[in-house]
C-alpha positions as CSV (number, residue, x, y, z in Angstrom):
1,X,0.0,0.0,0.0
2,X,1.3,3.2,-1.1
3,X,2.5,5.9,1.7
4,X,0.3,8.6,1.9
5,X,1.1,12.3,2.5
6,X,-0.6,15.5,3.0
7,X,0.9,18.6,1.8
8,X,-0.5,22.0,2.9
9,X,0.7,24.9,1.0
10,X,0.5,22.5,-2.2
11,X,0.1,25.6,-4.3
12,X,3.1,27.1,-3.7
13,X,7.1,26.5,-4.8
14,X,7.9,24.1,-2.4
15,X,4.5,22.3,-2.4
16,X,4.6,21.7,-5.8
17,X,8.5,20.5,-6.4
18,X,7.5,18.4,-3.4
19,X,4.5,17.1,-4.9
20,X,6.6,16.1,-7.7
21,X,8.9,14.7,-5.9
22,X,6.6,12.2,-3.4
23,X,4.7,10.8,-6.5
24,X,8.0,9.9,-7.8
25,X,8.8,7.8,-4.9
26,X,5.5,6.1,-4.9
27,X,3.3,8.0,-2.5
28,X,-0.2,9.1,-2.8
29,X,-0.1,12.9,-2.3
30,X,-2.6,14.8,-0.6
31,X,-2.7,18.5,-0.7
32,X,-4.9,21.4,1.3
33,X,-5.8,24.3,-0.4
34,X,-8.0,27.5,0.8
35,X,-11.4,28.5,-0.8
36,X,-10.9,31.1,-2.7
37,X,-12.5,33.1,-5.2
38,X,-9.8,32.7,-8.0
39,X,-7.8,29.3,-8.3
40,X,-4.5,29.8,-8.1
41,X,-3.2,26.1,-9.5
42,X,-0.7,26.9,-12.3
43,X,2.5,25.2,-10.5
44,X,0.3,21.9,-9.9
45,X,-2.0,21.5,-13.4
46,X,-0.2,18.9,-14.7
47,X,0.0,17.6,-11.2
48,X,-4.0,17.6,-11.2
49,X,-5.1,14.2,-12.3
50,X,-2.1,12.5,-9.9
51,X,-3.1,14.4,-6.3
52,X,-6.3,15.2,-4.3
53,X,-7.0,18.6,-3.4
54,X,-9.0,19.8,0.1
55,X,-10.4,22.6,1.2
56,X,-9.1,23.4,4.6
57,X,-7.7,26.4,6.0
58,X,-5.0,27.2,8.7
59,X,-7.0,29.5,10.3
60,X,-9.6,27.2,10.6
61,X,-9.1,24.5,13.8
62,X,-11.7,22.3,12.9
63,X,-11.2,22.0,9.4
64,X,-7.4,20.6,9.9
65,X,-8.7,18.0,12.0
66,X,-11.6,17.1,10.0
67,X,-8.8,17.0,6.9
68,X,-6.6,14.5,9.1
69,X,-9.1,12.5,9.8
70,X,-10.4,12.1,6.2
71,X,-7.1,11.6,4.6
72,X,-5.3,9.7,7.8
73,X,-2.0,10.5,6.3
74,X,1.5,8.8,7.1
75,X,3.2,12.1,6.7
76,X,2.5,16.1,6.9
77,X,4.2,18.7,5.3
78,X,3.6,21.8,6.8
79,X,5.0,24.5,4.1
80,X,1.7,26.6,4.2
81,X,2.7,30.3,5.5
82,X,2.3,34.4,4.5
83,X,5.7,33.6,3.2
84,X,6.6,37.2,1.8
85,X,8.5,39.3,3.8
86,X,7.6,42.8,3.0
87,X,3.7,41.7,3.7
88,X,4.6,40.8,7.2
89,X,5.5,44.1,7.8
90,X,1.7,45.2,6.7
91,X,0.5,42.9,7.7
92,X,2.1,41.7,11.2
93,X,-1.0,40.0,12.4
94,X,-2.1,38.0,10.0
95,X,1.3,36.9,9.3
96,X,1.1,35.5,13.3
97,X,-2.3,33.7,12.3
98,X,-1.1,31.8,9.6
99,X,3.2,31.8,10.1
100,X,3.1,31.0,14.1
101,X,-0.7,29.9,15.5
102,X,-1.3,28.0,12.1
103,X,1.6,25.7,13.3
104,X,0.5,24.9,16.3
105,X,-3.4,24.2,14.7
106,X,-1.6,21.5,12.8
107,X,0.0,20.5,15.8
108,X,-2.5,20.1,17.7
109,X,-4.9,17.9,15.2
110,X,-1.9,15.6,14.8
111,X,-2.0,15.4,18.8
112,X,-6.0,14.6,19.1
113,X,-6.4,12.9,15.3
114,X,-3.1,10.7,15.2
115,X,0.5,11.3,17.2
116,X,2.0,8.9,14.6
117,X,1.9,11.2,12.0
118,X,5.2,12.2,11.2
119,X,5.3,16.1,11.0
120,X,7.4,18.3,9.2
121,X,7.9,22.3,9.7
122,X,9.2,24.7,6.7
123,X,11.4,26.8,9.3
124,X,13.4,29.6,8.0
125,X,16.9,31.5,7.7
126,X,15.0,34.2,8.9
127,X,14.7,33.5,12.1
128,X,18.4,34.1,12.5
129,X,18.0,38.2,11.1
130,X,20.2,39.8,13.0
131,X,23.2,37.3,12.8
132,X,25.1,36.4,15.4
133,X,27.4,34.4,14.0
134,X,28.0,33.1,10.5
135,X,27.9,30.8,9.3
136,X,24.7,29.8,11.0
137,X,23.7,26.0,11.6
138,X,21.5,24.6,14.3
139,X,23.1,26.2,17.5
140,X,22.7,29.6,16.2
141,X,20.7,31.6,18.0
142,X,17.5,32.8,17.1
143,X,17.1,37.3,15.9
144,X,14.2,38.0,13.9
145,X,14.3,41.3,12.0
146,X,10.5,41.4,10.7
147,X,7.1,40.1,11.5
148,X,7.7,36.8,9.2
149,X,10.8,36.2,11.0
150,X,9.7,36.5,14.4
151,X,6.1,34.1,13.5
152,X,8.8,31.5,11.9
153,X,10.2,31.4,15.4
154,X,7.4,30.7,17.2
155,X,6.4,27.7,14.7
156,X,10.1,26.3,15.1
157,X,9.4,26.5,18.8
158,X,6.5,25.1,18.7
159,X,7.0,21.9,16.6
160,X,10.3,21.5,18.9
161,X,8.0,21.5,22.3
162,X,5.7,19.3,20.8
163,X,7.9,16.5,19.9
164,X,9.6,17.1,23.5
165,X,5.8,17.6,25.2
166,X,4.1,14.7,23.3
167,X,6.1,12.5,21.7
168,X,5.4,13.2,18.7
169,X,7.8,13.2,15.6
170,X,7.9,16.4,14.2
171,X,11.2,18.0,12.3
172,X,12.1,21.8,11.2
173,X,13.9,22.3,7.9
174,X,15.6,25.6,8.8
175,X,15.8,26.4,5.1
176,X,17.5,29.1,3.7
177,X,16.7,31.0,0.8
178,X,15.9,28.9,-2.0
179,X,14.4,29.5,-5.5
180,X,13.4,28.2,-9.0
181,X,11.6,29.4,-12.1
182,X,8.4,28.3,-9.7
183,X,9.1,30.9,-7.6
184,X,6.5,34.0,-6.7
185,X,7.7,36.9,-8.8
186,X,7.1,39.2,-6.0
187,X,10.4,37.6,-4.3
188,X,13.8,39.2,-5.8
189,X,15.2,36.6,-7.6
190,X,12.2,35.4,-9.8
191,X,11.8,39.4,-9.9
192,X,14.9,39.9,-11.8
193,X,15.0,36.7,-14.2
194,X,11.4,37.6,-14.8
195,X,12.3,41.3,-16.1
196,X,15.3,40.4,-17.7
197,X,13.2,38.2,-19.9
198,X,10.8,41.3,-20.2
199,X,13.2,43.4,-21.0
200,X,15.0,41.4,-23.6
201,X,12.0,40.6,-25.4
202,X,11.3,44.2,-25.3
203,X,8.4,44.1,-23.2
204,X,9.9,46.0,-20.1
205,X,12.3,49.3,-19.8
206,X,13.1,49.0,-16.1
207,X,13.5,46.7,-13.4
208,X,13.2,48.7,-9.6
209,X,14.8,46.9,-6.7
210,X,16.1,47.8,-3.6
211,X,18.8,46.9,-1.5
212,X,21.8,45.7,-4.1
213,X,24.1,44.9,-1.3
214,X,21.8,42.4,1.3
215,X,23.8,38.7,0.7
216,X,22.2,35.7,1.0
217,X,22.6,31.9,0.6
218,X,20.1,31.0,-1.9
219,X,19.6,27.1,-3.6
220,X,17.9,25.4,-5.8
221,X,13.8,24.6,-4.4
222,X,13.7,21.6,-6.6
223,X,16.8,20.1,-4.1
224,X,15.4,21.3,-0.9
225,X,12.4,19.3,-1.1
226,X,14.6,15.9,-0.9
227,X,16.3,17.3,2.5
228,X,12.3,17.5,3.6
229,X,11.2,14.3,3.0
230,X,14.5,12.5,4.3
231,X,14.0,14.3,7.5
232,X,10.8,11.9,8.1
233,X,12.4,9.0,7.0
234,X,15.1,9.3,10.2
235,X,14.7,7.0,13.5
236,X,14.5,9.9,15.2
237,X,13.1,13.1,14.7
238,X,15.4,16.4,14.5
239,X,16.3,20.1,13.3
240,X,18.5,20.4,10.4
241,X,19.7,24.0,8.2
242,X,19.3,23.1,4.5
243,X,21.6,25.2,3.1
244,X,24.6,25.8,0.2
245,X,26.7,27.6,2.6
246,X,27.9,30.2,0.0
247,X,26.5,34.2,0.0
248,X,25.7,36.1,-3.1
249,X,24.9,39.6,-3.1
250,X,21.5,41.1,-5.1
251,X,24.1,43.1,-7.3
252,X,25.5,39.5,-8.2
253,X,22.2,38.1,-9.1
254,X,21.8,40.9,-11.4
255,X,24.7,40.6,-13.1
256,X,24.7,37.4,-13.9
257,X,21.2,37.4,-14.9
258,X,21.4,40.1,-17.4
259,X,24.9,38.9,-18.9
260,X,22.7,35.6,-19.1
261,X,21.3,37.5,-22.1
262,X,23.9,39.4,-23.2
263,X,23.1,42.6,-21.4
264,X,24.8,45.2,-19.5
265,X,22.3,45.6,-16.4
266,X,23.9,49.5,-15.3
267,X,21.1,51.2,-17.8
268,X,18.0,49.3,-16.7
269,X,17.7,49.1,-13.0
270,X,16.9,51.6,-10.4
271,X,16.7,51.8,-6.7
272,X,14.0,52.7,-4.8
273,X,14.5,53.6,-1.2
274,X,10.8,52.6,-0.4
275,X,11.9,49.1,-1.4
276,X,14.3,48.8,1.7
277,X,13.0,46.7,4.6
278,X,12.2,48.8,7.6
279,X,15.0,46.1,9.6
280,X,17.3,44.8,7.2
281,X,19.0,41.6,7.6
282,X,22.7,42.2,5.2
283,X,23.8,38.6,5.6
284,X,22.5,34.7,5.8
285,X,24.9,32.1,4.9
286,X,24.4,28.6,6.6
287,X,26.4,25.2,7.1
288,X,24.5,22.5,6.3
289,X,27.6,20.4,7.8
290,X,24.6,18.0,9.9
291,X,22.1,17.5,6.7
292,X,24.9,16.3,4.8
293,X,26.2,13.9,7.4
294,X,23.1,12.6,9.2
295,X,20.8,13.1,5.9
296,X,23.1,12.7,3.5
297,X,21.8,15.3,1.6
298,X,23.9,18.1,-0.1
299,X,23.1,20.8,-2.9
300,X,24.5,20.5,-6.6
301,X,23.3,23.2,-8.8
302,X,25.5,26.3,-8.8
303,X,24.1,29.8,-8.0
304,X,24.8,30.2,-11.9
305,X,23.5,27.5,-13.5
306,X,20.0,28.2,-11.3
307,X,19.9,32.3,-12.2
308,X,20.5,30.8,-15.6
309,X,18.0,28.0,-15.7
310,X,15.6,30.5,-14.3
311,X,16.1,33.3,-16.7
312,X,15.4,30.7,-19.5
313,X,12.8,29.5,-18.5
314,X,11.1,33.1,-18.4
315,X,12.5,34.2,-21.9
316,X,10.4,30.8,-22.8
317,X,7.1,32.0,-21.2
318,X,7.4,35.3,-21.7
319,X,7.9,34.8,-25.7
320,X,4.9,32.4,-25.4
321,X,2.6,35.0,-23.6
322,X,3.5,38.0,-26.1
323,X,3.1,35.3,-29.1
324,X,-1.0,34.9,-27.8
C-alpha cells in the first residue's frame, strides 16, 4: 500500500516541487488548499489528475482536524505560511495567524487525530535576522528582523515543544533561501529573471529593486524538497539548516542574470528607497555540515547555473505569452 502524505501549501514552490517529488517515490499525495474566489493552481496542473486537493484552512481548527481524519496520512508537510516578507510588515497580524498559530493548529490535530503522524515544519533562515554568527547552523541563536521572521520562530518552537511535550515526531527544515523558475515573482530573484526576460523581449524598460548589497545563501527549491522528505524518514526526529553555505549579493544576481542574455544591467535598473525593509537583515549564509552527514543530503546546482535556468525558463514564457 502506497505511503500517503498531506501537503499544505501544495500551491506554492515548495508544495509543488515536493508534490513532484513524493509521486516519484511512490506515494499518494494529498494536498490542502484554501477556498478562494480565483484558483491559483498553475504550479500543480499537470500535477492535477495524480493528487487530491482539500479545502481546509490554517485559520480554521476544525477544518485541519476534519482533513486528518479524512485523509489519515503517514506524513505532513507543513510548508503553508504568509511567506513574503515585505507583507509581514503590513501585515504583522495575519502573518502571526497563519506563520506561528497556524503551526500549532496543525500540531495540535496531529496530537488529538493521530500522534503517529510524522510532521514536518518549513522553518526559515530568517529567524536568525540579526546574525550572530556566520555561518549559521543549528546552534545559532534565534534574531528576527520582521514580523515573518519572528512568526517563523514561534512555529520552530512550537514543533520543537511538541515533539519534547508529546512524543510526537515532528522535524524543522531551517531552510535558507531557496528558488526556481516556480518561484513567486514578487520575491527578488524570480523578480529579476522575470524582467530580464521582459526586457529582452522588449516588453519591459526598467526593473526597480532595492537593497543591491543584502547577501544571502540561496539554492535550488527543486533540491530542498529531498532534505524535507528524508527528514521523516530518520529513526528519530530532529532540526537540520538546509543550506549551500555560499553568499551572493542582489548586485550578483543581477549581473549574472542580465549577462545571461547578453546585457549590460547599469542602464536598466533603479533603486528605490521605499523598497528597503524597515529592519534589514545584510547577511545569511548557513552550514549545512549536519544535513549532509546525518541526511546525507547536499546541494549541486551552482548559484549560476540556477539564475540561468531561471532566466530561461522566463525568456520561454514570456515569448509564449507576447506570441498569444
Amino acid at each position: 500500500m502506497a505511503p500517503r502524505a498531506l501537503i499544505t501549501g501544495i500551491t506554492g514552490q515548495d508544495g509543488a516541487y515536493l508534490a513532484r517529488f513524493l509521486l516519484e517515490k511512490g506515494y499518494e499525495v494529498h494536498g490542502m488548499v484554501r477556498r478562494s474566489s480565483t484558483e491559483t493552481f498553475e504550479r500543480i496542473n499537470d500535477l492535477r489528475h495524480r493528487i487530491t486537493l482539500h479545502q481546509a484552512d490554517l485559520l480554521d481548527q476544525l477544518s485541519i482536524i476534519t482533513l486528518l481524519q479524512n485523509v489519515r496520512p503517514r506524513e505532513v508537510y507543513n510548508l503553508a505560511a504568509q511567506s513574503f516578507v515585505p507583507t509581514s510588515f503590513l501585515q504583522p497580524l495575519l502573518t502571526g495567524e497563519f506563520t506561528a498559530l497556524g503551526v500549532t493548529r496543525v500540531l495540535e490535530a496531529v496530537r488529538l487525530v493521530d500522534p503517529s503522524i510524522r510532521f514536518y515544519q518549513a522553518s526559515s533562515s530568517e529567524m536568525f535576522g540579526k546574525v550572530q554568527r556566520e555561518p549559521q547552523d543549528e546552534q545559532t541563536p534565534f534574531w528576527p528582523r520582521s514580523p515573518y521572521g519572528a512568526a517563523k520562530a514561534y512555529g520552530h518552537w512550537i514543533t520543537v515543544n511538541y515533539r519534547e511535550s508529546y512524543g510526537i515526531f515532528a522535524c524543522s527544515g531551517i531552510l535558507f533561501n531557496h528558488t526556481s523558475p516556480l518561484r513567486g515573482k514578487e520575491f527578488v530573484t524570480r523578480k529579476v529573471t522575470d524582467a530580464v526576460a521582459r526586457i529582452k523581449l522588449g516588453a519591459q524598460d526598467k526593473l526597480v529593486l532595492g537593497n543591491l548589497e543584502a547577501l544571502r545563501d540561496w539554492g535550488f527549491a527543486g533540491e530542498y524538497v529531498d532534505a524535507m522528505w528524508r527528514m521523516l524518514q530518520l529513526d528519530h526526529p530532529d532540526d537540520f539548516v538546509i543550506a549551500t553555505g555560499e553568499k551572493h549579493s542582489v548586485r550578483e544576481l543581477v549581473e549574472l542574470a542580465f549577462a545571461h542574455v547578453g546585457l549590460d544591467w547599469r542602464p536598466y535598473v533603479t533603486i528605490d528607497p521605499e523598497l528597503f525593509r524597515p529592519a534589514e537583515i545584510n547577511t545569511l549564509r548557513g552550514d549545512a555540515g549536519k544535513a549532509r552527514s546525518q541526511l546525507g543530503w547536499q546541494p549541486t546546482l551552482s548559484f549560476a547555473d540556477l539564475i540561468h535556468m531561471m532566466v530561461d525558463a522566463d525568456r520561454e514564457r514570456v515569448a509564449r505569452e507576447l506570441a498569444e
